[in-house]
C-alpha positions in Angstrom: 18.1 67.0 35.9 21.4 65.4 37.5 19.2 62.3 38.0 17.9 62.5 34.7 21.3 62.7 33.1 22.7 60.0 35.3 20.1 57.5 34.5 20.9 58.3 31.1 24.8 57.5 31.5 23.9 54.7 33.3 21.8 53.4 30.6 24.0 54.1 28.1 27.1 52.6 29.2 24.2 49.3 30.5 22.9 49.5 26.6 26.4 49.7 24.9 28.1 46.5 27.6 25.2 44.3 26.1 25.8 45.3 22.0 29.1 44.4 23.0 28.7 41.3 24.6 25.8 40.2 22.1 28.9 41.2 19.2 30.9 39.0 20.8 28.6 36.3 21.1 27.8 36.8 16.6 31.4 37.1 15.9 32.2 33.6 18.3 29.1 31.8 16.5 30.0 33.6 13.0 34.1 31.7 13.4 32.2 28.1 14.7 29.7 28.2 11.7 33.0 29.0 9.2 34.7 25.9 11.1 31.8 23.6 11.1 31.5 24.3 6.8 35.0 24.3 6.9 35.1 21.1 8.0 31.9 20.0 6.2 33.6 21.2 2.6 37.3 18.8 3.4 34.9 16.0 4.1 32.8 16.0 1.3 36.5 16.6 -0.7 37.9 13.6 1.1 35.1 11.3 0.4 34.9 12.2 -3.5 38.5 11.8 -3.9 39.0 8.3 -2.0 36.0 6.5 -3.2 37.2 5.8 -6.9 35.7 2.4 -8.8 38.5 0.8 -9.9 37.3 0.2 -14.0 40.7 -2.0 -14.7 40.4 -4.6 -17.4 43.6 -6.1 -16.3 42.2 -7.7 -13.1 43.8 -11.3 -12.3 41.6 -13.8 -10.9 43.0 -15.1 -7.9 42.2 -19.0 -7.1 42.8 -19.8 -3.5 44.1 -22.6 -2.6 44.4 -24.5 0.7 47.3 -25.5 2.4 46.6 -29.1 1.9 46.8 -28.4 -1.7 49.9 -26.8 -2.1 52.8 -29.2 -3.4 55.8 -27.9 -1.0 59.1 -30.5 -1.5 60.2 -32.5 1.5 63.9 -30.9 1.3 61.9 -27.2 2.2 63.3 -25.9 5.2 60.7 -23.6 6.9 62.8 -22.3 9.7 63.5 -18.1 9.2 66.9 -18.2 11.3 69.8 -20.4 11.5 72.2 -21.7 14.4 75.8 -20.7 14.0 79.0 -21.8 16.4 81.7 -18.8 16.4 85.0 -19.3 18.3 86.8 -15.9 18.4 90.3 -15.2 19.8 91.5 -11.7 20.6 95.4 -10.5 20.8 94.2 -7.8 23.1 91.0 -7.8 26.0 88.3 -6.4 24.8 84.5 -6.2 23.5 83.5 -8.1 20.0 80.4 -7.2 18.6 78.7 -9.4 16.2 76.2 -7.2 13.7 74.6 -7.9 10.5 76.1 -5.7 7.3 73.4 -3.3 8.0 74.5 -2.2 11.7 71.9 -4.4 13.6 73.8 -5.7 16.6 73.2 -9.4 17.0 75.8 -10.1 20.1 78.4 -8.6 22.2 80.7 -10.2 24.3 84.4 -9.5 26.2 87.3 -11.4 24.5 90.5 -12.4 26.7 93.8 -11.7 25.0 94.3 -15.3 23.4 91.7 -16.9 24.9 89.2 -18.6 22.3 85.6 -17.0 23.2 83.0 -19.4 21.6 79.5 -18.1 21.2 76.4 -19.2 20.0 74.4 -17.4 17.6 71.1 -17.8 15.9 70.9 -15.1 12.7 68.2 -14.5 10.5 68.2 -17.5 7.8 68.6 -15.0 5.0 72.0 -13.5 6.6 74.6 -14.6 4.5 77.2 -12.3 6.1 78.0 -10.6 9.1 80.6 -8.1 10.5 82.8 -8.7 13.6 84.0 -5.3 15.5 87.2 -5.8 17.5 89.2 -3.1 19.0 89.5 -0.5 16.0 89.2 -3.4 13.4 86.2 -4.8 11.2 85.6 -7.9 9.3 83.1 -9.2 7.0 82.9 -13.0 7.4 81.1 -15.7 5.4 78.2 -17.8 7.1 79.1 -20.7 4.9 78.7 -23.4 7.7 77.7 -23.6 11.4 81.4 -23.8 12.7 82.9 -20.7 12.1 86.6 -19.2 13.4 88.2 -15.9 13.5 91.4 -14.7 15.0 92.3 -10.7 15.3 
């Protein structure tokens, strides 16, 4: 009878470690399926929403034309930046920094107390200003020709 009963523990506790383990198994293949229509349901929700016919009346036609073709006057400049000479003089040593009037540094350099420091720079052609940083002191000056002078 102690057999009997032991086999019948052991069977048990064999019969209830598999339901467990096959429960396991359904619940891990039950959260993939949800995933995979998950993922099935925002694709089909992506591609409805982003393939839209455009039905516009108000199209332009566009002619393209060649380069050859287009009637560009001999005067055009094509360059994007511009070449500027800057002679600084300091009344104190100490670091200048050239930068545009949006904070983009362009050039740093030391200054002598009342030595000129001449520097070249080449700024972005559509820079019509830029801001010198001296000490605790800041100036906006003009690009209005490629020799340009400041004293602090």
């Amino acid at each position: 009878m102690k057999k009997c009963v032991s086999r019948l523990i052991t069977n048990r506790i064999y019969i209830n470690s598999i339901f467990g383990i096959l429960f396991d198994l359904h619940f891990l293949v039950k959260i993939t399926a949800m995933k995979k229509l998950l993922v099935f349901l925002f694709s089909i929700v992506l591609l409805g929403t982003a393939c839209k016919k455009n039905n516009s009346d108000d199209q332009e036609t566009v002619t393209q034309t060649s380069m050859e073709e287009l009637d560009i006057g001999s005067g055009f400049n094509w360059k994007t930046t511009k070449n500027y000479q800057l002679t600084i003089t300091g009344n104190d040593n100490g670091i200048i920094e050239v930068i545009s009037n949006d904070d983009i540094p362009y050039q740093k350099a030391f200054l002598t107390s009342d030595v000129p420091y001449s520097m070249k720079l080449t700024l972005p052609a559509y820079e019509k200003f830029v801001k010198l940083k001296f000490m605790d002191q800041e100036v906006s000056i003009e690009l209005d020709s490629e020799t340009l002078t400041y004293k602090f």
